[in-house]
Structures are given as structure tokens and as C-alpha cells.
VEXBAVEX-939338 format. One record per atom (N, C-alpha, C): residue number from 1; z negated, y negated, x negated. Coordinates in nm, 3 decimals, decimal comma, always signed. Last residue first. Example, Ala and Ser with C-alpha at 12.3 -4.5 7.8 and 13.67 -1.06 7.14 Angstrom:
2
+-----+---------+---------+---------+
! seq !      up !   north !    east !
+-----+---------+---------+---------+
!   2 !  -0,708 !  +0,225 !  -1,285 !
!   2 !  -0,714 !  +0,106 !  -1,367 !
!   2 !  -0,787 !  -0,003 !  -1,290 !
!   1 !  -0,780 !  +0,569 !  -1,319 !
!   1 !  -0,780 !  +0,450 !  -1,230 !
!   1 !  -0,780 !  +0,330 !  -1,320 !
+-----+---------+---------+---------+
END
This chain:
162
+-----+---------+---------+---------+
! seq !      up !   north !    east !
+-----+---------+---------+---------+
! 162 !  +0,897 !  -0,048 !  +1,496 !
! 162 !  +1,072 !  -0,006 !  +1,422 !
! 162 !  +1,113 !  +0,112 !  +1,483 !
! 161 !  +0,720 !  -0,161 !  +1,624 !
! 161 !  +0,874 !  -0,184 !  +1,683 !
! 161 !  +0,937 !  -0,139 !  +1,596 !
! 160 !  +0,480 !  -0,066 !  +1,594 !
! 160 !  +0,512 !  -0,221 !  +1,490 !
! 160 !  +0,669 !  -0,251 !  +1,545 !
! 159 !  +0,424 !  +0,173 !  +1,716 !
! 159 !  +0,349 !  +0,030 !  +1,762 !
! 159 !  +0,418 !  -0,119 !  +1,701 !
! 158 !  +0,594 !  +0,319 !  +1,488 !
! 158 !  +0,604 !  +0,344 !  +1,597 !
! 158 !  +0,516 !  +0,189 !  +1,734 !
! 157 !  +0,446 !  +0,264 !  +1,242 !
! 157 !  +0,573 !  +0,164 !  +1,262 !
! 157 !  +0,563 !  +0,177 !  +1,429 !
! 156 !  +0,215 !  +0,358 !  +1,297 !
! 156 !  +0,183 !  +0,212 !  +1,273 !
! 156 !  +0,320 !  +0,168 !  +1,308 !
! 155 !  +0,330 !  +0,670 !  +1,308 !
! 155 !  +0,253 !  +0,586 !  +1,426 !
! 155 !  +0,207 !  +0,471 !  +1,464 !
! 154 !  +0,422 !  +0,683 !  +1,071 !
! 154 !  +0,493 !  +0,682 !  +1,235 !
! 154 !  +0,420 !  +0,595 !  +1,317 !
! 153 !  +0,161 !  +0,688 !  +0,913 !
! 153 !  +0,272 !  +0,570 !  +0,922 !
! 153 !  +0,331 !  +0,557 !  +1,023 !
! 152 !  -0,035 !  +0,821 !  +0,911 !
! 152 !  -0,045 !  +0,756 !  +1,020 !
! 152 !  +0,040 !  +0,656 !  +1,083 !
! 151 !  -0,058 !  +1,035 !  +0,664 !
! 151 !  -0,068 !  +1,072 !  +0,779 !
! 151 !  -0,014 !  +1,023 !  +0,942 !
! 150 !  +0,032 !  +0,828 !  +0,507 !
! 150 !  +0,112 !  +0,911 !  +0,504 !
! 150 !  +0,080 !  +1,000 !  +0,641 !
! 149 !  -0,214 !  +0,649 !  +0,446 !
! 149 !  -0,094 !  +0,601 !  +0,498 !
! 149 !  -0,004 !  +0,714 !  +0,537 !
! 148 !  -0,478 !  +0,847 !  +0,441 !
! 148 !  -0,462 !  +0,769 !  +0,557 !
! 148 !  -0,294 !  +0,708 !  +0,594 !
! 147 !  -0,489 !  +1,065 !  +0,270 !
! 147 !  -0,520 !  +1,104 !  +0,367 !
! 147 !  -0,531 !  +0,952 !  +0,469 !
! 146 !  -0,237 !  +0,992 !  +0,053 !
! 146 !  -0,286 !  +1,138 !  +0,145 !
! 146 !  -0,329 !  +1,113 !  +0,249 !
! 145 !  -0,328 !  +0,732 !  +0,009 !
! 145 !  -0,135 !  +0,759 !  +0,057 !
! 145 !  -0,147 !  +0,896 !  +0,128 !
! 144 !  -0,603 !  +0,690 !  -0,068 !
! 144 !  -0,506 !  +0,587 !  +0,017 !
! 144 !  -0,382 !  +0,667 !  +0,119 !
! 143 !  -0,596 !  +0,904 !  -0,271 !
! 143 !  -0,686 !  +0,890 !  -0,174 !
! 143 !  -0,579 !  +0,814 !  -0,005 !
! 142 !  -0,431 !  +0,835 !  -0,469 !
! 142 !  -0,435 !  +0,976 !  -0,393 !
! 142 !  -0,471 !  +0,939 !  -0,224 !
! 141 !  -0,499 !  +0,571 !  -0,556 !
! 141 !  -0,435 !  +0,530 !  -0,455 !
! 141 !  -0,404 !  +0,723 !  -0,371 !
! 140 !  -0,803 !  +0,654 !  -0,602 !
! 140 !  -0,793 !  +0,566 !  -0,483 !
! 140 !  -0,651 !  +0,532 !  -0,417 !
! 139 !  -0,714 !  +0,793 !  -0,831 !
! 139 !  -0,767 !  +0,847 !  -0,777 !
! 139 !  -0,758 !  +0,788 !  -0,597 !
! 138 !  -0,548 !  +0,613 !  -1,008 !
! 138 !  -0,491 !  +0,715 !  -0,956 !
! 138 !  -0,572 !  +0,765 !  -0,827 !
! 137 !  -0,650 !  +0,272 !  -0,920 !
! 137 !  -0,689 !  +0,365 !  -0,975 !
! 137 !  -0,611 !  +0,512 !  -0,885 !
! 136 !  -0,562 !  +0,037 !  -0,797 !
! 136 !  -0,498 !  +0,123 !  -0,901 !
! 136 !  -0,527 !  +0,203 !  -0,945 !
! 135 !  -0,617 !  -0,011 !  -0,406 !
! 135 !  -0,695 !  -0,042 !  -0,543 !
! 135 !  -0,541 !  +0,087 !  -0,659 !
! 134 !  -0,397 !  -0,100 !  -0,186 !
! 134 !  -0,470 !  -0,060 !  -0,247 !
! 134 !  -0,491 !  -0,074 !  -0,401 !
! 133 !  -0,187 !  -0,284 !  +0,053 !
! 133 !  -0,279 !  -0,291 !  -0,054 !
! 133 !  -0,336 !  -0,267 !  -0,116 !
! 132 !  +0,044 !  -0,238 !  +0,275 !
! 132 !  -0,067 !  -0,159 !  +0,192 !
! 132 !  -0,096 !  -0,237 !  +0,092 !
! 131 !  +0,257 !  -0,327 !  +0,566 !
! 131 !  +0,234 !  -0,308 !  +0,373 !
! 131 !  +0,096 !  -0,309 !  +0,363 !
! 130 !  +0,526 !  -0,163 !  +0,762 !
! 130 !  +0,323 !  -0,197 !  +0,720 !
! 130 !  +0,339 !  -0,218 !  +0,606 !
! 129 !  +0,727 !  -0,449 !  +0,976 !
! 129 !  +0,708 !  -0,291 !  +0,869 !
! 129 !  +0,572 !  -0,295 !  +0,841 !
! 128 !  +0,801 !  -0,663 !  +1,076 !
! 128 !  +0,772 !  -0,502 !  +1,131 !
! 128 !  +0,757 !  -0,410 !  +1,080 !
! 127 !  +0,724 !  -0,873 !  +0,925 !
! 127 !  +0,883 !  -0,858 !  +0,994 !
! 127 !  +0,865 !  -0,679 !  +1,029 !
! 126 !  +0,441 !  -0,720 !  +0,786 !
! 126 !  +0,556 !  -0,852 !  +0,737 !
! 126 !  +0,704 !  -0,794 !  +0,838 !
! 125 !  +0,137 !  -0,596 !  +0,870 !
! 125 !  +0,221 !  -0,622 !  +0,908 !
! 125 !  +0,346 !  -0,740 !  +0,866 !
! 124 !  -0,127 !  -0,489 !  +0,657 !
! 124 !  -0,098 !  -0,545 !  +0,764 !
! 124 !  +0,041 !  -0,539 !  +0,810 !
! 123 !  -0,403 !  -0,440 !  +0,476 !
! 123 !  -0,329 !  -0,384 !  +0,537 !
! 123 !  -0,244 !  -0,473 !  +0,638 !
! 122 !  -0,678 !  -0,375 !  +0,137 !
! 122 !  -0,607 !  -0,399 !  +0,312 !
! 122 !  -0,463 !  -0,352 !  +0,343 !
! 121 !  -0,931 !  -0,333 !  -0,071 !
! 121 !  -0,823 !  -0,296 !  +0,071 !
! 121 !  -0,775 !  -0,338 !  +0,161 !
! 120 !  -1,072 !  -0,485 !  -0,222 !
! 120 !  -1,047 !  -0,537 !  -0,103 !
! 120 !  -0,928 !  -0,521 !  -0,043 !
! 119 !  -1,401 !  -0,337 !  -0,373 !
! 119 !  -1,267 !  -0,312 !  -0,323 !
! 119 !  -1,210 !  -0,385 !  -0,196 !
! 118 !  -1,626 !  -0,388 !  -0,426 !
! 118 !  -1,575 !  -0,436 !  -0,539 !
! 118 !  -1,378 !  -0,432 !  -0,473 !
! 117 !  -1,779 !  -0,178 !  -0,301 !
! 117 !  -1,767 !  -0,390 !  -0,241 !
! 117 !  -1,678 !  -0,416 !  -0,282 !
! 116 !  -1,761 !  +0,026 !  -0,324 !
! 116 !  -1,661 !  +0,016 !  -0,267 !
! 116 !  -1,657 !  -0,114 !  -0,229 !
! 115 !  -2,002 !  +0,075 !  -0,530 !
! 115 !  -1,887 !  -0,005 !  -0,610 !
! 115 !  -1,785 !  +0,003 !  -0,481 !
! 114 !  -2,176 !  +0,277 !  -0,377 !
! 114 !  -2,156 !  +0,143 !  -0,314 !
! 114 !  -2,031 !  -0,006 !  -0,412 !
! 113 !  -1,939 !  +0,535 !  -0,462 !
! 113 !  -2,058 !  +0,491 !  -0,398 !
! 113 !  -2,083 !  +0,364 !  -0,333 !
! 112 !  -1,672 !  +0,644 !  -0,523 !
! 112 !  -1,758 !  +0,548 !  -0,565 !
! 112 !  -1,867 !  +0,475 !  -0,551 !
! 111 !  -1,655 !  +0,876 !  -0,319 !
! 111 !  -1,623 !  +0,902 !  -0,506 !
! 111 !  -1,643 !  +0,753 !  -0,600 !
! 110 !  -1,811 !  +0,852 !  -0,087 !
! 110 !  -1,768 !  +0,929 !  -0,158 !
! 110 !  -1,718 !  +0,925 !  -0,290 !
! 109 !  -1,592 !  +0,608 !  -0,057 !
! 109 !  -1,749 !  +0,597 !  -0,076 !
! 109 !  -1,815 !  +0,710 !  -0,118 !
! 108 !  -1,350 !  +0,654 !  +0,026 !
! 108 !  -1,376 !  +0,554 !  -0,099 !
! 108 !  -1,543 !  +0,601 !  -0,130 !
! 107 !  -1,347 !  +0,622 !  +0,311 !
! 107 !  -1,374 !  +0,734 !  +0,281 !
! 107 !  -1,359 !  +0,708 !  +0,150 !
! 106 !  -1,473 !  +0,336 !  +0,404 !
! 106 !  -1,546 !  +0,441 !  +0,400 !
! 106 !  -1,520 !  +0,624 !  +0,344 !
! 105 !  -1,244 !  +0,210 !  +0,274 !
! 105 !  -1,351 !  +0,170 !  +0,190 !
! 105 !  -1,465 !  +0,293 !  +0,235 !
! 104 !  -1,051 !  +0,314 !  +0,458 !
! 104 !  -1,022 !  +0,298 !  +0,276 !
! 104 !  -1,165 !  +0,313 !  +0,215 !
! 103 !  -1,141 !  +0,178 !  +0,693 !
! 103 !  -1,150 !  +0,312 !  +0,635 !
! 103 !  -1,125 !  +0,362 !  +0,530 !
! 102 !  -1,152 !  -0,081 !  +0,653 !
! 102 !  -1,244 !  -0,033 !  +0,634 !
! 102 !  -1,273 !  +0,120 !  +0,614 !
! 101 !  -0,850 !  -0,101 !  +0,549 !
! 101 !  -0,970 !  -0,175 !  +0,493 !
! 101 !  -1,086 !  -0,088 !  +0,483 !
! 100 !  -0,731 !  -0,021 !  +0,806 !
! 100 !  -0,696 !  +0,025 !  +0,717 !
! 100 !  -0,819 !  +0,005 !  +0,612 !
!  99 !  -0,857 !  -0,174 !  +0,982 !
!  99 !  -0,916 !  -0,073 !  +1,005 !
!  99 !  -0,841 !  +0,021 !  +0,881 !
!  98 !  -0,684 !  -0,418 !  +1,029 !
!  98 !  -0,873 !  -0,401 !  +0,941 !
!  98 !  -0,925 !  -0,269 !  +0,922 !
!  97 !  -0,455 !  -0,512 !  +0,957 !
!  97 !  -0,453 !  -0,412 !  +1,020 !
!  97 !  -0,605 !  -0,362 !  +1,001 !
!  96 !  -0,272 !  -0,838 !  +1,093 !
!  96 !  -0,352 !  -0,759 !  +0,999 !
!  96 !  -0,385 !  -0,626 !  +1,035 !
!  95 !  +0,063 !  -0,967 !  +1,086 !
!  95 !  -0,078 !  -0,927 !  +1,146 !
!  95 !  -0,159 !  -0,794 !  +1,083 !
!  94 !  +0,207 !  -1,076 !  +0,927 !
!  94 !  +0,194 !  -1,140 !  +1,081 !
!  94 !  +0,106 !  -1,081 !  +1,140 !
!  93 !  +0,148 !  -1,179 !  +0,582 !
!  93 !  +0,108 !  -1,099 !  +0,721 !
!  93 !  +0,144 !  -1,208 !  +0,846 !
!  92 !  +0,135 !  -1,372 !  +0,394 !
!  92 !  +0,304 !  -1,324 !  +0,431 !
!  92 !  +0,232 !  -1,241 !  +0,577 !
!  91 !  -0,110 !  -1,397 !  +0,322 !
!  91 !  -0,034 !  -1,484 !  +0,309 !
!  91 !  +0,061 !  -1,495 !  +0,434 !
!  90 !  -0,163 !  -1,143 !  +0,174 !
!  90 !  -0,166 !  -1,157 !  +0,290 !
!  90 !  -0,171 !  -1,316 !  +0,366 !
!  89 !  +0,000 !  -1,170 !  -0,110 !
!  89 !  +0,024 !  -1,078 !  +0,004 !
!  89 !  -0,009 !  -1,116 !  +0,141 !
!  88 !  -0,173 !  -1,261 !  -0,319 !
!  88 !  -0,024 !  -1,286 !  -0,299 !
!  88 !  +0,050 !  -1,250 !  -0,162 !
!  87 !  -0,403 !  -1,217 !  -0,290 !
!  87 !  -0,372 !  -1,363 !  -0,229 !
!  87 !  -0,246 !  -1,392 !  -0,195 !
!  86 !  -0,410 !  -0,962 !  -0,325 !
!  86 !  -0,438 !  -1,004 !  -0,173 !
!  86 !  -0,413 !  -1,148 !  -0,136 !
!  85 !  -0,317 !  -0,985 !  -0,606 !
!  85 !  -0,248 !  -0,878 !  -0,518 !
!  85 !  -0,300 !  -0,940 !  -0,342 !
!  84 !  -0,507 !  -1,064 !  -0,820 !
!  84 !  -0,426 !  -1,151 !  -0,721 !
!  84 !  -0,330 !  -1,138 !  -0,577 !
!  83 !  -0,700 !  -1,044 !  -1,081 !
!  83 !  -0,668 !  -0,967 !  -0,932 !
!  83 !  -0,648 !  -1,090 !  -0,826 !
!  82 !  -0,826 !  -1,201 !  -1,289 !
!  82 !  -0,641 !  -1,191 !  -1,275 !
!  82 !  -0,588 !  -1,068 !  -1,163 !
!  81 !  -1,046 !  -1,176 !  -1,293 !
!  81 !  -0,994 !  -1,319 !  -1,211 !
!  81 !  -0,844 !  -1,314 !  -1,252 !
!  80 !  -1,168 !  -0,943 !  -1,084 !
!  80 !  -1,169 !  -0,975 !  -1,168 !
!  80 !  -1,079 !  -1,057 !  -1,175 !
!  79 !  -1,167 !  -0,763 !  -0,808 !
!  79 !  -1,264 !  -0,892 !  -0,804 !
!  79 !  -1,223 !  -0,943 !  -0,927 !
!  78 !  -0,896 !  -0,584 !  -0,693 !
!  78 !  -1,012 !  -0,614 !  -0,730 !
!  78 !  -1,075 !  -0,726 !  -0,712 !
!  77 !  -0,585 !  -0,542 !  -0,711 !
!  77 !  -0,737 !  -0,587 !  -0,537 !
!  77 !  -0,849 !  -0,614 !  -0,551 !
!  76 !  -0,405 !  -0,478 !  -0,877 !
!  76 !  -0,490 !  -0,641 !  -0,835 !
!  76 !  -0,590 !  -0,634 !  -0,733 !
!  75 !  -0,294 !  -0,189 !  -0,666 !
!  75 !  -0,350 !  -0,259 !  -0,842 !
!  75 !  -0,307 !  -0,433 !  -0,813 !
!  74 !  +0,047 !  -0,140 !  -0,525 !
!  74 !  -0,133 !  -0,046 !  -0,576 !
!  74 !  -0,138 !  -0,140 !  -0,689 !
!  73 !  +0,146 !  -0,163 !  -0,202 !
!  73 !  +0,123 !  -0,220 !  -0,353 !
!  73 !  +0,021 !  -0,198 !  -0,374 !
!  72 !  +0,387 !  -0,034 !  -0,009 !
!  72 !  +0,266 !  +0,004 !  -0,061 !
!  72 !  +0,247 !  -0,047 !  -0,191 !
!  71 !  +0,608 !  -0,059 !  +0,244 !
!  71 !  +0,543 !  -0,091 !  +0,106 !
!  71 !  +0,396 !  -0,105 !  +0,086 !
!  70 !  +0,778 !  +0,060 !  +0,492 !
!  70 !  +0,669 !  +0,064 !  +0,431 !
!  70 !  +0,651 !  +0,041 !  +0,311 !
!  69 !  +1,044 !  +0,018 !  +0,528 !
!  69 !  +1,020 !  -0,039 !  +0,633 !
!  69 !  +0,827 !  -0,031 !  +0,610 !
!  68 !  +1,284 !  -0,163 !  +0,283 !
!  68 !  +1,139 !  -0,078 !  +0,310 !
!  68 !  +1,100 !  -0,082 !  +0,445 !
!  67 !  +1,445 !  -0,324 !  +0,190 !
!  67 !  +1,512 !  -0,205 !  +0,212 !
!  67 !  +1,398 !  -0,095 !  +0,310 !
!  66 !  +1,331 !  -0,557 !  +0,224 !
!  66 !  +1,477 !  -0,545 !  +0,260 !
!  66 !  +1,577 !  -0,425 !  +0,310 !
!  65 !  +1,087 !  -0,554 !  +0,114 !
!  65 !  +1,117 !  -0,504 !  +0,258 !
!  65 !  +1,234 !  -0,513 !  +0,297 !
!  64 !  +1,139 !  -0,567 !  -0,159 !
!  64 !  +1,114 !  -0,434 !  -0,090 !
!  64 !  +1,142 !  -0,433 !  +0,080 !
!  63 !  +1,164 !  -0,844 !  -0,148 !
!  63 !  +1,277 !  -0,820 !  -0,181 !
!  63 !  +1,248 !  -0,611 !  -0,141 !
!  62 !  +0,859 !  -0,897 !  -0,056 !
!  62 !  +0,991 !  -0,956 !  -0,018 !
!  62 !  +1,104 !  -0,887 !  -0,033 !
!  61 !  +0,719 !  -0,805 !  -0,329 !
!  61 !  +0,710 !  -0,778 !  -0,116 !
!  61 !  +0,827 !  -0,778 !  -0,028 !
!  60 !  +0,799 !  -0,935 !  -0,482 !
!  60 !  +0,892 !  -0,790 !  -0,512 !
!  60 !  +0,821 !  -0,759 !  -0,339 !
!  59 !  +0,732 !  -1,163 !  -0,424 !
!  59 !  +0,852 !  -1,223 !  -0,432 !
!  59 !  +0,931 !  -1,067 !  -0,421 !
!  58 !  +0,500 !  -1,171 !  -0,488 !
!  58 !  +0,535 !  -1,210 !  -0,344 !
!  58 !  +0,652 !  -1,167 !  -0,352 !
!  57 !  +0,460 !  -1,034 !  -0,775 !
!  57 !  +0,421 !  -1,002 !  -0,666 !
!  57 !  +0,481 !  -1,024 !  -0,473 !
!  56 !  +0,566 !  -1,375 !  -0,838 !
!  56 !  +0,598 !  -1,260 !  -0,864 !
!  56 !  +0,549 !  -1,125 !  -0,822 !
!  55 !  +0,287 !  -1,545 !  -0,761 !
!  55 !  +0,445 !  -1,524 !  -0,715 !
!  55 !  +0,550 !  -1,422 !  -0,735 !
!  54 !  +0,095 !  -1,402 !  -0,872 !
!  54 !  +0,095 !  -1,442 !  -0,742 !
!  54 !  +0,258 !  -1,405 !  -0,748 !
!  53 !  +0,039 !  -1,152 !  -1,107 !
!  53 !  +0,110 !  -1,295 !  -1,077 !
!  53 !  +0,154 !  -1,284 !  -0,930 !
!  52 !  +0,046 !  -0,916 !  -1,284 !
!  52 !  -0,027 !  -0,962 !  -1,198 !
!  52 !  -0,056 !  -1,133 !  -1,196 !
!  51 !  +0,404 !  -0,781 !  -1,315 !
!  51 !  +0,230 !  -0,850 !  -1,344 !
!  51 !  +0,144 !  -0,921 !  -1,263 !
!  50 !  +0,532 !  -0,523 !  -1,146 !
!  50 !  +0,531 !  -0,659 !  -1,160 !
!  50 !  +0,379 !  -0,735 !  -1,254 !
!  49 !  +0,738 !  -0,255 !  -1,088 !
!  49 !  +0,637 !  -0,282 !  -1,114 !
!  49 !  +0,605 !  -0,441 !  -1,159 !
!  48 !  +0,928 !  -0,094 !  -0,809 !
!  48 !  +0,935 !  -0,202 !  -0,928 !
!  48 !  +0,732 !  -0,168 !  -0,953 !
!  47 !  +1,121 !  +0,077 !  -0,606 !
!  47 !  +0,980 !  +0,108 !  -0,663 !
!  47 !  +1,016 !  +0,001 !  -0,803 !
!  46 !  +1,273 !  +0,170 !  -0,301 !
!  46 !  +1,293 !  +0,059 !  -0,361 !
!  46 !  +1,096 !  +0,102 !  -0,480 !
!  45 !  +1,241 !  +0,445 !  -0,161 !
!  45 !  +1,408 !  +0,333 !  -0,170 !
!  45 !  +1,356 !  +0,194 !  -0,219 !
!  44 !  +1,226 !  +0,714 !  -0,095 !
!  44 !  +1,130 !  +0,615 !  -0,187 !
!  44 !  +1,258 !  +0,526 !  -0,214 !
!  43 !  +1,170 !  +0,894 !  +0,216 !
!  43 !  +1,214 !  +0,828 !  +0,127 !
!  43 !  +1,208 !  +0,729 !  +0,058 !
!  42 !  +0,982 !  +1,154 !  +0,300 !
!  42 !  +0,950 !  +1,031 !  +0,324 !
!  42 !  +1,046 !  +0,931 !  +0,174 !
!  41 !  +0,855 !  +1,442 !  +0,267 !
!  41 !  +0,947 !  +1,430 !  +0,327 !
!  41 !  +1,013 !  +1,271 !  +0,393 !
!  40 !  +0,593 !  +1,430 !  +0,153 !
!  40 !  +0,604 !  +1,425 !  +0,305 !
!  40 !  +0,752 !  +1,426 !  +0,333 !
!  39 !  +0,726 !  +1,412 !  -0,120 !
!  39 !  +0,645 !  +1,564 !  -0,067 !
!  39 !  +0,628 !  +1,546 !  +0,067 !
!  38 !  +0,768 !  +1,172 !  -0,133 !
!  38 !  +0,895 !  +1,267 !  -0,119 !
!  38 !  +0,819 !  +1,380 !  -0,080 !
!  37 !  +0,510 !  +1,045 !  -0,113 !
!  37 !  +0,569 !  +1,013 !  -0,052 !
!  37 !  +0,711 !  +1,114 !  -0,006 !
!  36 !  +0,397 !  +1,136 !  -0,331 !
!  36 !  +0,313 !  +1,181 !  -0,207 !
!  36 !  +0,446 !  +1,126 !  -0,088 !
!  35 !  +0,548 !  +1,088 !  -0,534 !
!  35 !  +0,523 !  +1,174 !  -0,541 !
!  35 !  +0,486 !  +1,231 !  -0,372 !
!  34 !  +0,461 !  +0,786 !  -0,553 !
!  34 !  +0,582 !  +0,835 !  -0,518 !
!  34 !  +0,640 !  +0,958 !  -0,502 !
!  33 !  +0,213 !  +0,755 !  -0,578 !
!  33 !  +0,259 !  +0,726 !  -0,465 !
!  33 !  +0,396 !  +0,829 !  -0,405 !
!  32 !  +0,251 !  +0,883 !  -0,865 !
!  32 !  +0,142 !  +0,989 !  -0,728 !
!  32 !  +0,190 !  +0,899 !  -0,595 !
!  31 !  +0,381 !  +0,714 !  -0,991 !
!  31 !  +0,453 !  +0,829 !  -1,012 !
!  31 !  +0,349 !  +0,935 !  -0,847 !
!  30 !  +0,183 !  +0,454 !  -0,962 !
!  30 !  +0,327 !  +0,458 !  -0,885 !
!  30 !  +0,401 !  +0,619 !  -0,911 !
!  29 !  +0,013 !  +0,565 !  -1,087 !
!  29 !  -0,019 !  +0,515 !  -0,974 !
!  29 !  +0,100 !  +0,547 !  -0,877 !
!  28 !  +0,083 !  +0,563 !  -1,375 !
!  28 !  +0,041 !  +0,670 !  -1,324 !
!  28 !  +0,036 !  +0,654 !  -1,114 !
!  27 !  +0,313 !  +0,479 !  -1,599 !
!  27 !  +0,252 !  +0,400 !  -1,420 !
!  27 !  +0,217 !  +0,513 !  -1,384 !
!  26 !  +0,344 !  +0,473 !  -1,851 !
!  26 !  +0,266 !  +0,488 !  -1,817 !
!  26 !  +0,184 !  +0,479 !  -1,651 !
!  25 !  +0,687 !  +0,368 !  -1,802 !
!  25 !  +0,595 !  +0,494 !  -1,830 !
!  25 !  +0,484 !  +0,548 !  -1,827 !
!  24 !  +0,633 !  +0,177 !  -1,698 !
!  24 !  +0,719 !  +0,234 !  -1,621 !
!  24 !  +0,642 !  +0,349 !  -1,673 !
!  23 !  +0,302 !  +0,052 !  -1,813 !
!  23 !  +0,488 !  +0,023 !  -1,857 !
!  23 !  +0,496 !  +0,132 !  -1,733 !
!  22 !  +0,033 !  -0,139 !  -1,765 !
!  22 !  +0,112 !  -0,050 !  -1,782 !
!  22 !  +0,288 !  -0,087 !  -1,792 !
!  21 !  -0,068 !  -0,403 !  -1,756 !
!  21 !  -0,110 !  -0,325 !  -1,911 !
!  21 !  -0,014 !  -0,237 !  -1,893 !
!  20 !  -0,061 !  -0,575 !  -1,570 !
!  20 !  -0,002 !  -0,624 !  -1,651 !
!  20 !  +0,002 !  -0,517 !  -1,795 !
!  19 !  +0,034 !  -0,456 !  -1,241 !
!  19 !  -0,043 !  -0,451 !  -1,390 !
!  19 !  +0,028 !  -0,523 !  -1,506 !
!  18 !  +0,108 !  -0,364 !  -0,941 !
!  18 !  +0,057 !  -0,435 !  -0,984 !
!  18 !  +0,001 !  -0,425 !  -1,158 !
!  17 !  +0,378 !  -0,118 !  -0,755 !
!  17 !  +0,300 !  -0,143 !  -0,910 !
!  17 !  +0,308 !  -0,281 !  -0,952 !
!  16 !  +0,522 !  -0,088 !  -0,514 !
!  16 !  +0,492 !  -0,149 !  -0,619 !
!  16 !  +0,417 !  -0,138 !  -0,672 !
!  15 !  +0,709 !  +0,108 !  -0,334 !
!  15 !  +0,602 !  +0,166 !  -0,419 !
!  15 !  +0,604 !  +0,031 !  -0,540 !
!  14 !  +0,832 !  +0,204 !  -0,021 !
!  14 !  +0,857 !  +0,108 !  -0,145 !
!  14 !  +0,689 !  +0,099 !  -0,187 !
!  13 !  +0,996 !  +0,422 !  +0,193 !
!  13 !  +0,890 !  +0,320 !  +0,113 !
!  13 !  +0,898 !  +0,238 !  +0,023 !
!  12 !  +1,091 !  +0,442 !  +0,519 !
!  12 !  +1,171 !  +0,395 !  +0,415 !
!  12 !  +1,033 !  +0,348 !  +0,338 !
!  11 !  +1,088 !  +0,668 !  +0,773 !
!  11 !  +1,036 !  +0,588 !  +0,678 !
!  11 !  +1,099 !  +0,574 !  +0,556 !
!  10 !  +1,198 !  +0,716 !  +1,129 !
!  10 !  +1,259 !  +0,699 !  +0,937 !
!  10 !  +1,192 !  +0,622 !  +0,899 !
!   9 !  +1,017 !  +0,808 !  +1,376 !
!   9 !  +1,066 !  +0,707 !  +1,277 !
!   9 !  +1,094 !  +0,776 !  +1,091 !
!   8 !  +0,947 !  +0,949 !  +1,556 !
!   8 !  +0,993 !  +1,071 !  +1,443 !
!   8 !  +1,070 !  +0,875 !  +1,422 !
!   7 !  +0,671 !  +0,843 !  +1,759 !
!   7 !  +0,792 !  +0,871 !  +1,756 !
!   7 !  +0,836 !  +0,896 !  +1,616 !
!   6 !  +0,353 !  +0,878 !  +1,889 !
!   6 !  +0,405 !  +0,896 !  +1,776 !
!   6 !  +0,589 !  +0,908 !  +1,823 !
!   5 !  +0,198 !  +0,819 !  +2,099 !
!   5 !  +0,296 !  +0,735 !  +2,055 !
!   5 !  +0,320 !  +0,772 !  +1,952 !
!   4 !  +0,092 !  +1,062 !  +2,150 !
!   4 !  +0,227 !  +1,076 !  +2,242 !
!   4 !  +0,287 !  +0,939 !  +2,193 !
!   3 !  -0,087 !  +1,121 !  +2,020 !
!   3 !  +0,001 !  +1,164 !  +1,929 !
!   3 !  +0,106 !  +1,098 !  +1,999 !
!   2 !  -0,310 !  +0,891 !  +2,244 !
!   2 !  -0,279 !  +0,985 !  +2,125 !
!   2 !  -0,185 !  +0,967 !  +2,029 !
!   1 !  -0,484 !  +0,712 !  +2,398 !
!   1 !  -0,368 !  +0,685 !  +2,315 !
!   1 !  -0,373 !  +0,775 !  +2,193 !
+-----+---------+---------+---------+
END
């Protein structure tokens, strides 16, 4: 099972921003998602930023996939006790994707060594689209949107029925 399930799906993204410290302006995270995203040639149709609050969080998942057939929420994944981003989220999964997770975390390892515990990447499936979880740091979400979501999206929706 190669390239041959790749089909030329329209990606639609959506770029949330988890934080309670940054402004629009300062969203470094969300300007490189969104960045990586039009440079693939990959349209950015819905981008909010929210605090880090369960419900609120759920609620911009929700209202992204309306338009999204990929959302990507960077920041809360952590361990610290106002990282909420995975409780808010995978919740809502119809199905998980682990291998997003673990490969996050192995190619992560490299530029943080064993601090990749601290990271709880994930990935899964809401009403057929993929949503992303990654850590906030500019560097991790580069990391994230280059060399794994952007490469492999077709090919997740392409399996996910869109």
C-alpha cells in the first residue's frame, strides 16, 4: 500500500491556536502553520485562536470542521495543569491515528532529547477529516506540518473517505 492510494483531495485547513499568553499578533505558531500550509498549495479556511479551556477549544474543533476537512491545533499538549488541548479533543475522535504520536515524538527527539515524554502528540479522525494536536513551540509545530502532516494528508483524507 503505496502512493497508489493517494488521490489529489482538496485540502481545506484550519489552524487553531491554543494560549492563553499570545495575541493574533504574537501567534508565532499559527503564522508557520499557516504559512506551510499555502506554500503546499493547501487552503487556510478557517484560523482562530482560543485559551486554554476545555470547552472553548471543543467548541473552535467543531465550528473548523465545518469548513476544514484538516485542523491542526498547536499548544496545550503538554503536562502543565492548564494543558487541556487532548482532553478537549480526543473526546470528539472516531478514530485515532497513533502513529502520528509516535512519529512526532520520534522525529522530536532529535531537538529535544528525552523531554519528548513531556509531549502528548496526537491525532485522529472527527466526521472524516484529520485533526492534529501538536505541541506550541514554533519549532515542533515546523516540525509537525513539514515533515509529517503536509506530506501525508491526501493520503489520511484519501483512507478517511473525503
Amino acid at each position: 500500500m503505496g502512493r497508489e492510494h493517494h488521490t489529489d483531495v482538496a485540502v481545506q485547513a484550519a489552524v487553531i491556536t491554543v494560549s492563553t499568553s499570545r495575541t493574533e499578533k504574537t501567534d508565532l505558531s499559527g503564522k508557520i502553520l499557516r504559512e506551510a500550509f499555502e506554500n503546499a498549495g493547501m487552503a487556510v479556511v478557517f484560523q482562530t485562536l482560543v485559551p486554554d479551556n476545555e470547552e472553548q477549544i471543543s467548541a473552535a474543533v467543531l465550528a473548523a470542521l465545518e469548513a476544514a476537512n484538516c485542523v491542526v491545533v498547536t499548544g496545550g499538549t503538554g503536562l502543565t495543569h492548564d494543558d487541556c488541548t487532548i482532553e478537549a479533543v480526543t473526546p470528539l475522535f472516531e478514530k485515532t491515528m497513533d502513529g502520528f504520536g509516535e512519529l512526532f515524538r520520534q522525529k522530536s527527539y532529535a531537538q529535544v532529547k528525552t523531554a519528548v515524554l513531556l509531549s502528548r502528540a496526537t491525532a485522529g479522525l472527527i466526521r472524516g477529516a484529520a485533526v492534529f494536536c501538536i505541541p506550541g513551540s514554533p519549532k515542533a509545530v515546523q516540525l509537525a506540518a513539514e515533515e509529517i502532516i503536509i506530506p501525508e494528508i491526501r493520503h489520511i483524507l484519501t483512507h478517511a473517505g473525503q
